[in-house]
C-alpha positions as CSV (number, residue, x, y, z in Angstrom):
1,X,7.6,-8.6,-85.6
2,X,6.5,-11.6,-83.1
3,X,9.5,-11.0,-81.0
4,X,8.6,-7.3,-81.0
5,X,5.6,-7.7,-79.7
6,X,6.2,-10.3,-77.2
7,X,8.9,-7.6,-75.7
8,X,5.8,-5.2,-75.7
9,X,3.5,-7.6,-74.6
10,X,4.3,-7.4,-70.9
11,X,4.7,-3.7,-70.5
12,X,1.6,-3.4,-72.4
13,X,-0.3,-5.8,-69.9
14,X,1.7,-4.1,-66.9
15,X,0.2,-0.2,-68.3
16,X,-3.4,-1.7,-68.2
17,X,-3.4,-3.6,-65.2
18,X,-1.9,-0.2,-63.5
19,X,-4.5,1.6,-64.9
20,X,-7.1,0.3,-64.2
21,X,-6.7,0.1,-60.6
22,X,-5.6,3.5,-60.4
23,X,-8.6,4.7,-62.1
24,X,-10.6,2.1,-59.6
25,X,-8.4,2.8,-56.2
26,X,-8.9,6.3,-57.4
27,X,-12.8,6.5,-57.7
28,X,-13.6,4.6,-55.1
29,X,-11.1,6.6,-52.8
30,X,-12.5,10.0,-54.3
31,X,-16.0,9.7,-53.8
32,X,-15.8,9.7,-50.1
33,X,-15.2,13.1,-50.6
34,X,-17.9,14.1,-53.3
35,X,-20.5,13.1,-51.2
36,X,-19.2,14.5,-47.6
37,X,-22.5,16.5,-46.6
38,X,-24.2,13.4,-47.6
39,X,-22.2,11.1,-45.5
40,X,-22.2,13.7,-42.7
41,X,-26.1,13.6,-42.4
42,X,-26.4,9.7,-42.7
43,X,-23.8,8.3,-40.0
44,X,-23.6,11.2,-38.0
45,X,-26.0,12.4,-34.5
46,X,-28.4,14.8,-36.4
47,X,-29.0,16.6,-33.1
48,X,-24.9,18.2,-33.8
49,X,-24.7,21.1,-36.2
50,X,-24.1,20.8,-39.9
51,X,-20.4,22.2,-39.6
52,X,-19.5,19.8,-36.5
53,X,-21.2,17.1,-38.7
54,X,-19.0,18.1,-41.7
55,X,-15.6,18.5,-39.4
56,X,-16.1,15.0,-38.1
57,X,-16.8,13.2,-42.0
58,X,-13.6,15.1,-42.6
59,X,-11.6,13.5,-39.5
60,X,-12.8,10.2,-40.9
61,X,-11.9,10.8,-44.6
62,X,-8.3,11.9,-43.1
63,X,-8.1,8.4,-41.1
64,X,-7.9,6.6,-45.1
65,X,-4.3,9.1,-45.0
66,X,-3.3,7.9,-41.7
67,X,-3.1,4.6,-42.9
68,X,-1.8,4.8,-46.3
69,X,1.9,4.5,-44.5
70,X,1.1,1.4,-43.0
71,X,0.1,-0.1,-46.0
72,X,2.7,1.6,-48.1
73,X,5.1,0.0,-45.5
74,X,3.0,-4.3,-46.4
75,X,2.7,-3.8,-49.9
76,X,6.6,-2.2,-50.2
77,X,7.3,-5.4,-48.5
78,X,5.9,-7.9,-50.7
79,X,6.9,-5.3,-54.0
80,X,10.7,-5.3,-53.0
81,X,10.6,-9.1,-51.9
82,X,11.0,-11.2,-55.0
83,X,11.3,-10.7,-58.6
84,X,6.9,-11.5,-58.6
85,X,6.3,-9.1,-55.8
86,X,5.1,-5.9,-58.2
87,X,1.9,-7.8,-59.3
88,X,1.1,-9.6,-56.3
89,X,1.5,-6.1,-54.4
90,X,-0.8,-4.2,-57.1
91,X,-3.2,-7.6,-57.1
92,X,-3.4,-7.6,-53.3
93,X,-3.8,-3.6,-53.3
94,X,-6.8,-3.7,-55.4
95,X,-8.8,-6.1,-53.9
96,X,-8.3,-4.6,-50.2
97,X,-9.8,-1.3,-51.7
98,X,-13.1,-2.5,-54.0
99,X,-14.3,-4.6,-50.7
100,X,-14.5,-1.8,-48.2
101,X,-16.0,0.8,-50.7
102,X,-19.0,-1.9,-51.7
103,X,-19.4,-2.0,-47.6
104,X,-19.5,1.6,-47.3
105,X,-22.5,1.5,-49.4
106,X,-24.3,-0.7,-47.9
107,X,-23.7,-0.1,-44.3
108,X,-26.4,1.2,-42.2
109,X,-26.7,5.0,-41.0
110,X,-26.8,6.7,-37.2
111,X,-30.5,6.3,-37.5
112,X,-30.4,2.3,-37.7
113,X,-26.8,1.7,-36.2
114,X,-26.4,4.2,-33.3
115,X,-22.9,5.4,-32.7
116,X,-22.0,2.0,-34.2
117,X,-22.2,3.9,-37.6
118,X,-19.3,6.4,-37.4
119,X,-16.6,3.6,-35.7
120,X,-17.2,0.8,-38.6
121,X,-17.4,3.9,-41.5
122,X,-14.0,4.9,-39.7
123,X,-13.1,1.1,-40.0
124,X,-13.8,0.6,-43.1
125,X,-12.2,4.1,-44.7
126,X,-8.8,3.0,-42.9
127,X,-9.1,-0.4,-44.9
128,X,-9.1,1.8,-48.4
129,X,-6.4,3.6,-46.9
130,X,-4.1,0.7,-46.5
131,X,-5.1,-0.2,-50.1
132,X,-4.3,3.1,-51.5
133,X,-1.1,3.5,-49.8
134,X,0.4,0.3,-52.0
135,X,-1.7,1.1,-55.8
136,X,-0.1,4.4,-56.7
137,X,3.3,4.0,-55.4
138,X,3.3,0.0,-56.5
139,X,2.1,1.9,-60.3
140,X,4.9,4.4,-60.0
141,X,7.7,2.3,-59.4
142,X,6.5,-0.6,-62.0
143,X,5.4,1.8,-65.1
144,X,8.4,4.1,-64.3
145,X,11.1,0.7,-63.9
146,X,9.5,-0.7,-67.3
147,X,9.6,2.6,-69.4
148,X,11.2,2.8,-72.8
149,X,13.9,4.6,-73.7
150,X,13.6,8.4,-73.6
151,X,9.8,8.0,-72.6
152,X,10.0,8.4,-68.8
153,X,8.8,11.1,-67.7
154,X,5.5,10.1,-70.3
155,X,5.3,7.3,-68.9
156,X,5.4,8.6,-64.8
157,X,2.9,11.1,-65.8
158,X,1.0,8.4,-67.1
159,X,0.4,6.9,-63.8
160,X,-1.0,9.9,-62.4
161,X,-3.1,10.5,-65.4
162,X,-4.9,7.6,-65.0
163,X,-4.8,7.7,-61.2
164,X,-6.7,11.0,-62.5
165,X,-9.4,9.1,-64.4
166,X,-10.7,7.9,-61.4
167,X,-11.4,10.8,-59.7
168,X,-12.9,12.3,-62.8
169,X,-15.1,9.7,-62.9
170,X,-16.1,10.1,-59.3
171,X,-16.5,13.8,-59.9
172,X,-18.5,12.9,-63.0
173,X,-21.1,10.4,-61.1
174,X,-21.6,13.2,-58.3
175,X,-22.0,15.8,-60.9
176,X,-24.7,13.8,-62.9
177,X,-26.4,12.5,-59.6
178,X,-26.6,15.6,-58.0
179,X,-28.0,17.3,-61.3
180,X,-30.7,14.3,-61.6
181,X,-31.9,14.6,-57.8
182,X,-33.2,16.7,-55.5
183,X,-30.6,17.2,-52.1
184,X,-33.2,15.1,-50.2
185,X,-32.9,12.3,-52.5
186,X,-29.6,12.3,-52.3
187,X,-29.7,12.1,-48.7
188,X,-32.2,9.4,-48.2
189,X,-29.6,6.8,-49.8
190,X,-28.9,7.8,-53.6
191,X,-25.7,8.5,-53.1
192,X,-25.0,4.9,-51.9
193,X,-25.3,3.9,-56.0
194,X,-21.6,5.7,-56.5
195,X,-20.3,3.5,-54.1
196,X,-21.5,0.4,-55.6
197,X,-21.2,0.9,-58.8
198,X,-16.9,0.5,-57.7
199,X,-17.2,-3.4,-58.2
200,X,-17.8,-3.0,-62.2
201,X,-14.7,-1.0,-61.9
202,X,-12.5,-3.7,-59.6
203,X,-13.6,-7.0,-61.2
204,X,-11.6,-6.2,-65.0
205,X,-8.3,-4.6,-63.0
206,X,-8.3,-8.2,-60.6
207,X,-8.5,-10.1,-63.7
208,X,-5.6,-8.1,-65.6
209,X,-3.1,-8.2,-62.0
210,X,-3.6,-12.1,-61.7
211,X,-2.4,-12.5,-65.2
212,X,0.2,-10.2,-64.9
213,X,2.5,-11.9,-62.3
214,X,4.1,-13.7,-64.9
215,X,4.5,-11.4,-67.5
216,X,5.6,-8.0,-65.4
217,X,9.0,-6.4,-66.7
218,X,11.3,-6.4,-63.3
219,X,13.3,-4.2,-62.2
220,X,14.7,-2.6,-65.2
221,X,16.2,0.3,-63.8
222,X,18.4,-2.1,-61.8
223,X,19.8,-3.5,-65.3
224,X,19.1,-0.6,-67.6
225,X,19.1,2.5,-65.9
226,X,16.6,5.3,-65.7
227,X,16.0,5.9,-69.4
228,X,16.1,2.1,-70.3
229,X,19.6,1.7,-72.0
230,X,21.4,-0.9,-71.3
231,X,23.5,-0.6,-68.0
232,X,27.7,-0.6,-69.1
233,X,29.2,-4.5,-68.7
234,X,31.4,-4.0,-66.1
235,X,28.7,-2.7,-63.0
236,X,26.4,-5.5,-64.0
237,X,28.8,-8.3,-64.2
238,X,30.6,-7.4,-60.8
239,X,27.2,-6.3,-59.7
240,X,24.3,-8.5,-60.3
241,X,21.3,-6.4,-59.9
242,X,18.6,-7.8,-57.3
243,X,15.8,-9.8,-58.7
244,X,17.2,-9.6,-62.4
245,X,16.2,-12.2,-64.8
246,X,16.5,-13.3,-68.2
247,X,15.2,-11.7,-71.6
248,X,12.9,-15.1,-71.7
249,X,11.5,-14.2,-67.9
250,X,11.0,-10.5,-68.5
251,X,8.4,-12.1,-71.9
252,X,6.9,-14.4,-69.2
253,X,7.9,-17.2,-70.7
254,X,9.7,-18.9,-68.1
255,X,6.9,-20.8,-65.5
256,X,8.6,-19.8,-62.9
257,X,10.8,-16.6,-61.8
258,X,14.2,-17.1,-61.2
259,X,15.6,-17.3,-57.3
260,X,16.1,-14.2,-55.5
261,X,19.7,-12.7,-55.6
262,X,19.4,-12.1,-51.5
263,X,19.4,-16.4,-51.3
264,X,21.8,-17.4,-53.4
265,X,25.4,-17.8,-52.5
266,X,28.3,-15.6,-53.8
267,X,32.0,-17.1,-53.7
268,X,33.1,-15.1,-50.7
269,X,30.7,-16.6,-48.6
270,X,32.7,-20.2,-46.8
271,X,31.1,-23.4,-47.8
272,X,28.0,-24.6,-45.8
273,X,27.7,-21.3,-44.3
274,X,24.4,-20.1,-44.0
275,X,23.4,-17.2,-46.8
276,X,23.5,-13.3,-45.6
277,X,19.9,-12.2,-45.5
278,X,20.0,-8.6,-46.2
279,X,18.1,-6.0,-43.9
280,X,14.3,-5.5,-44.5
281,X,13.8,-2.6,-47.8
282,X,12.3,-0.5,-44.4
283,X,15.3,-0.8,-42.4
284,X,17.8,0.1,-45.1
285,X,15.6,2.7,-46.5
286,X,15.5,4.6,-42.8
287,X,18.9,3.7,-42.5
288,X,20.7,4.4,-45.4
289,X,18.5,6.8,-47.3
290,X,17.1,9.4,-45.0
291,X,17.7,12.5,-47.3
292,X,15.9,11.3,-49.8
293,X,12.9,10.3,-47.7
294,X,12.9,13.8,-46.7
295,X,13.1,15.7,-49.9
296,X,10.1,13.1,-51.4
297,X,8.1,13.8,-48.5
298,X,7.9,17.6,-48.8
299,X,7.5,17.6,-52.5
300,X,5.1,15.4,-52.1
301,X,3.5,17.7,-49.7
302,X,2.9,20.4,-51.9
303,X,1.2,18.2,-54.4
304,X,-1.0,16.7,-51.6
305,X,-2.2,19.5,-50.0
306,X,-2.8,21.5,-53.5
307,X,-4.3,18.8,-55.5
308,X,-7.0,17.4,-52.1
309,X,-7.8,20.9,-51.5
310,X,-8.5,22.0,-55.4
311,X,-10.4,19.3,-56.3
312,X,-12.2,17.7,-53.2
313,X,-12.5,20.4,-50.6
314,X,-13.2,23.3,-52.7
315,X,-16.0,21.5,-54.1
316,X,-17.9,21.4,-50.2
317,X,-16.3,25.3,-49.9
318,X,-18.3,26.0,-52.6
319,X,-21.9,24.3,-51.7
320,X,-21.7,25.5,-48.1
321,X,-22.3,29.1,-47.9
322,X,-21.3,28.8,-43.9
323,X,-17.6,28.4,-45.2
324,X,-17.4,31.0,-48.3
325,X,-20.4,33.3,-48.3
326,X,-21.5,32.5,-51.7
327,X,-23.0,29.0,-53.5
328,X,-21.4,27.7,-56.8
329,X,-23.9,25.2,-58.2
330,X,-21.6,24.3,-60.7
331,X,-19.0,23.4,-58.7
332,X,-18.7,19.7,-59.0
333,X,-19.2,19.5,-62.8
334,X,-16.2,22.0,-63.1
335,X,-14.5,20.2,-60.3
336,X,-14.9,17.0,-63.3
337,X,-14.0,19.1,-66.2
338,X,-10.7,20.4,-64.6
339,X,-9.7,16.9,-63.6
340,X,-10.4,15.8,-66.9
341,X,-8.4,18.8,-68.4
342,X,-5.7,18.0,-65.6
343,X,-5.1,14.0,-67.1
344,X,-4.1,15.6,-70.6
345,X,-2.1,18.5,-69.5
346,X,0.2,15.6,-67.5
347,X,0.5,13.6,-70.6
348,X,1.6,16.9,-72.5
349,X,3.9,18.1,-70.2
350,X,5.8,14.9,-69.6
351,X,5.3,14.5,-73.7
352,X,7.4,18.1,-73.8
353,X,10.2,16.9,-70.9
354,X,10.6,14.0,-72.9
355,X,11.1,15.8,-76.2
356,X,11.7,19.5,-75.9
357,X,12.5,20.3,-79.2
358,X,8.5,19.9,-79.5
359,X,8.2,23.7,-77.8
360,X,11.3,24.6,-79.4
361,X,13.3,23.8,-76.1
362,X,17.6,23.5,-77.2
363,X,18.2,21.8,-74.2
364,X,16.2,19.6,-71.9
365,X,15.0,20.7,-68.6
366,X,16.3,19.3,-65.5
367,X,13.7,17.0,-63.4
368,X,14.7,19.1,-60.2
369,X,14.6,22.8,-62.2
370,X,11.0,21.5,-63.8
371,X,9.4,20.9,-60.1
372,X,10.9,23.9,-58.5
373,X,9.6,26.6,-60.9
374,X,6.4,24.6,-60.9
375,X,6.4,24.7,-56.8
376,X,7.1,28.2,-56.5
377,X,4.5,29.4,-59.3
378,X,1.7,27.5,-57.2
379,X,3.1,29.6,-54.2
380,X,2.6,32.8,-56.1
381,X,-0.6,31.4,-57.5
382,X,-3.0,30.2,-54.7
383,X,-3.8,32.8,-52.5
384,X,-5.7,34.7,-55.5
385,X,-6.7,31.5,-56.7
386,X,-9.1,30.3,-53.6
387,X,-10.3,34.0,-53.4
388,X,-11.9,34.0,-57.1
389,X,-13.4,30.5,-56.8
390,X,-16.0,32.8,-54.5
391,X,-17.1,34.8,-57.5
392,X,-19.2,32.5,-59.4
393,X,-19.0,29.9,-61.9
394,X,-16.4,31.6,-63.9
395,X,-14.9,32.2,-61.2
396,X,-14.2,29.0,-60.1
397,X,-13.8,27.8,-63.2
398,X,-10.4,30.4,-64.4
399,X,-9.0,29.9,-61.0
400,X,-9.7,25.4,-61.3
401,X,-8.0,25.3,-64.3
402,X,-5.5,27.8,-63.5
403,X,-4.3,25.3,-60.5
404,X,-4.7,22.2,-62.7
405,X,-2.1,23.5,-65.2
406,X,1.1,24.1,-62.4
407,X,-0.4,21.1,-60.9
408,X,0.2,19.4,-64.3
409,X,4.1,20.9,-64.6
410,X,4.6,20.2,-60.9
411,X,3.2,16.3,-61.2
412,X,4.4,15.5,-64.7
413,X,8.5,14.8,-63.7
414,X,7.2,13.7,-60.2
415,X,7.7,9.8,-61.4
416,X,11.1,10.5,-62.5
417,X,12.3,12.2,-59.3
418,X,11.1,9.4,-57.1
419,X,13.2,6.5,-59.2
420,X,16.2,8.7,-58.6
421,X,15.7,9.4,-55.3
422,X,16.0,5.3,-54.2
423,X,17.5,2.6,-56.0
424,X,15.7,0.0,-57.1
425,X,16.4,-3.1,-54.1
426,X,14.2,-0.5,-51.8
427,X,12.8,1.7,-54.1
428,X,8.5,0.2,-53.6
429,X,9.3,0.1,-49.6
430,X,11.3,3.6,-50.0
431,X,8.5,5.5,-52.1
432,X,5.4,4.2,-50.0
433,X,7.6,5.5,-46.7
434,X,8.4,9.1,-48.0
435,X,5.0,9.4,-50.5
436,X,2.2,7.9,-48.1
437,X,3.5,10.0,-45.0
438,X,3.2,13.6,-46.8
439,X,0.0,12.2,-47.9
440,X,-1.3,11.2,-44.5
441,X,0.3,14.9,-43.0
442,X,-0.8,17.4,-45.5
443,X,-3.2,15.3,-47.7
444,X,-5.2,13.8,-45.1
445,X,-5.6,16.8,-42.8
446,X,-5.5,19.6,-45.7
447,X,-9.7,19.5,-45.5
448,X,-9.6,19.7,-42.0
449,X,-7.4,22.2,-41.6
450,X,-9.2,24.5,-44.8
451,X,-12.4,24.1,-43.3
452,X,-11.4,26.2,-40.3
453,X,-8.9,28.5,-41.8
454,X,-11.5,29.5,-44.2
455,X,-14.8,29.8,-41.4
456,X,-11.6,32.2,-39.4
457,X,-10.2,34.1,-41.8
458,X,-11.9,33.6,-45.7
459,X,-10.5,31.6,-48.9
460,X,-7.5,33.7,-48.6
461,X,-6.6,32.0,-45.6
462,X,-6.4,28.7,-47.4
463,X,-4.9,29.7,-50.4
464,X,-1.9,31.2,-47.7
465,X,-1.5,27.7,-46.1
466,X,-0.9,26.4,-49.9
467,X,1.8,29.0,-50.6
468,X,3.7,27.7,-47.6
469,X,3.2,23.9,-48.1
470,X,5.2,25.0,-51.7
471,X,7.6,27.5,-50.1
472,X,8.8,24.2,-48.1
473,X,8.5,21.7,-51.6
474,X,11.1,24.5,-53.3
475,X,13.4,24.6,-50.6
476,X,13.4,20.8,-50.0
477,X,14.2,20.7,-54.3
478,X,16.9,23.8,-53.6
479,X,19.2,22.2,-50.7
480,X,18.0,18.4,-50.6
481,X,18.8,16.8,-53.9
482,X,17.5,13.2,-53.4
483,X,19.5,11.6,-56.4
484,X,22.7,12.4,-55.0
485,X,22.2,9.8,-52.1
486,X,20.4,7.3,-53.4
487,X,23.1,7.0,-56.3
488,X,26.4,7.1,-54.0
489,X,28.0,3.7,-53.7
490,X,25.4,2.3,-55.8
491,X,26.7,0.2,-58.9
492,X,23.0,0.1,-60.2
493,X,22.2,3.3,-59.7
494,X,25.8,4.9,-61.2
495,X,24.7,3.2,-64.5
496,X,21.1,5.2,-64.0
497,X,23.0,8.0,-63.8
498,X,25.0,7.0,-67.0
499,X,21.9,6.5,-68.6
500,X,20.1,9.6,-67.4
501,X,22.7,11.7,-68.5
502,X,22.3,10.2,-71.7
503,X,18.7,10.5,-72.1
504,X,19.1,14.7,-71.0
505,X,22.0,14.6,-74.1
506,X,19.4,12.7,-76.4
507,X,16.7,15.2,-75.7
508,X,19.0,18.5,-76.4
509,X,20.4,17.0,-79.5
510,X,16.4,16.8,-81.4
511,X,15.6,19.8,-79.5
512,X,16.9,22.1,-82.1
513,X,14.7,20.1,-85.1
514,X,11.2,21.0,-85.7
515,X,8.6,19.1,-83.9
């Protein structure tokens, strides 16, 4: 039982460390959006009108998008380096975003500051985005590499459960501020409290990521394939994998990791010749792996633009009767409840894709089959969805929860699509490329762009541009399959396959049981 729970022990650590800086990237990244009128009256010129005001707090909540590649591209650097570089990333990631959101808060408005306000609120959003762009992704490929057996898709929904959490609670603290004070209150500096509050959130996920650098399971899909069985003799004794260790260094046992694979030298090389350096994980991934960069891009575009727009634009859509006619009050404390409905439906779903037999399933569903019926039911879905969230708190509710649920079967297998798509030398560097991109395109501009569709041509309008942002995310799943490249040539990655293949047999043989 001790040596079962020391091979626990570290993915245990890893799960908690990952979670809580999701949940804190997460908040702190989230309520930025929450309290956008707010922001818009304190840093902007008061003599512009409320919906330039509200356009240009949108232009600055977009710049965090913008730079989410470039930090995806430093902490995919540092992930992909050594066999320590997951938790230093994730360390590194966390602290960059709880210092900038503390700053925010206290950083003077236009009245006190001039136009000095807007250019260091812009500076100091692009600093969260740089953070942002290296949590999630450094969560996905860690949680995802370190996943039991037959558990992976529970365990990539997982991540963006928790990454969830965080925006519920940022939902949550505008919903109870804004029900406690009056608009004025919240305007003369109340909201500032939200942003505070972040550094009782960073301080316990710092604490976890410098302890886990030691203990962090590396790597294991590089070894063990997809579904965590054991990769076949033959690929990994011809083949070392990257940044493999022993059992004793994957329990954090050992002081200190062993030496890189990329440094040490093989038997072809001639003696005293200097050691190949491979390229940098960017290089190869833009090199080598340009399919699969696309096809994560645009599925990652649907989920951007439908998850920002559902649950932090729709929120200001409904406050501002300039945009949609009508005021729903009870926006933001739905807005809370969906996300918080939206954390369990992903752990249910990737529960069911794990084990179909649970639904009475008698074979497993495909990864690529689950998000393309999910991408094309949000295309079907979100032009009438937008449209009801004008009529009233029911409403808004129906159509919320309606959208969190294909949001929940299109996110669930998401974490098991992007470990296929790149194999697992490149696959931090890889991720952050493809993920933080689509982000900064459709994620970062999706307000923006909703904000005038809708004052043009009504909710409809929005709901229009969703449907085509998911036409593209099925076609990409349709012609680009992203596994097919990254495991070509591979020897890691053809024991994945192995393995994956396995797990997909594993699931249809308990499928036919009762749950």
């Amino acid at each position: 039982r001790q040596m079962e729970w020391l091979a626990v022990r570290p993915l245990v650590k890893l799960v908690l460390a990952s979670s809580l800086g999701n949940v804190c990237e997460w908040y702190d990244f989230s309520i930025f959006g929450a309290f956008a009128p707010e922001i818009s009256d304190t840093f902007f010129p008061p003599s512009q009108t409320e919906y330039t005001r509200l356009l240009e707090t949108f232009v600055v909540f977009g710049c965090a998008f913008v730079a989410r590649p470039f930090g995806g591209l430093l902490f995919g650097h540092v992930g992909d380096r050594d066999a320590t570089g997951r938790g230093r990333a994730l360390r590194w990631a966390l602290a960059t975003i709880a210092l900038p959101t503390l700053a925010i808060g206290m950083l003077p408005g236009y009245a006190t500051l001039g136009s000095a306000a807007p250019l260091l609120l812009t500076l100091l959003r692009l600093l969260q985005g740089v953070a942002v762009g290296g949590q999630l992704v450094g969560s996905f490929t860690a949680v995802s590499e370190a996943a039991p057996a037959g558990q992976s898709n529970w365990y990539a929904a997982l991540v963006l459960s928790t990454s969830n959490g965080g925006l519920v609670l940022g939902s949550a603290v505008s919903a109870v501020l804004r029900a406690a004070l009056a608009p004025g209150e919240l305007t003369s500096g109340w909201w500032r409290v939200a942003f505070a509050a972040s550094v009782a959130l960073a301080l316990p996920g710092l604490v976890l990521t410098q302890r886990l650098a030691g203990a962090m399971p590396r790597n294991k899909l590089s070894t063990q394939g997809v579904c965590g069985a054991p990769a076949t003799s033959s690929s990994s004794s011809s083949h070392p994998p990257p940044f493999s260790s022993s059992s004793k260094q994957e329990l954090g046992l050992l002081a200190k990791p062993p030496p890189s694979h990329a440094h040490t030298t093989t038997p072809q090389q001639a003696p005293g010749a200097a050691p190949e350096h491979p390229p940098a994980p960017a290089v190869e991934v833009l090199r080598a792996h340009k399919v699969s960069v696309v096809s994560v891009f645009l599925v990652v575009a649907c989920w951007a633009t439908t998850y920002w727009l559902l649950f932090s634009w729709a929120v200001t859509m409904a406050l501002e009767p300039e945009l949609a006619g009508s005021v729903v009050l009870d926006a933001p404390g739905i807005t809370a409840c969906s996300l918080a409905y939206l954390c369990l439906a992903l752990l249910a779903v990737g529960a069911v894709l794990d084990r179909p037999g649970r639904i009475g399933l008698r074979r497993a569903v495909p990864t690529q089959a689950a998000l393309l019926a999910s991408a094309l039911a949000i295309a079907i879905a979100a032009p009438g969805a937008f449209v009801l969230m004008t009529q009233g708190s029911w409403g808004y509710a129906l159509a919320s929860c309606g959208l969190a649920t294909l949001l929940a079967a299109f996110g669930a297998p998401l974490g098991v699509l992007f470990n296929l798509s790149f194999p697992a030398r490149v696959r931090y560097t890889g991720l952050a490329i493809a993920y933080n991109a689509a982000q900064a395109c459709f994620g970062g501009t999706a307000s923006l762009v909703a904000t005038v569709l809708c004052r043009a041509a009504g909710p409809m309008a929005v709901g229009a541009y969703v449907s085509c942002v998911a036409l593209l995310a099925a076609t990409s799943l349709a012609v680009l399959p992203p596994s097919a490249e990254a495991r070509s040539g591979d020897p890691d990655d053809r024991a994945a396959a192995e393995c994956d293949a396995e797990d997909q047999v594993h699931a249809g043989d308990i499928s036919g049981s009762p749950a």
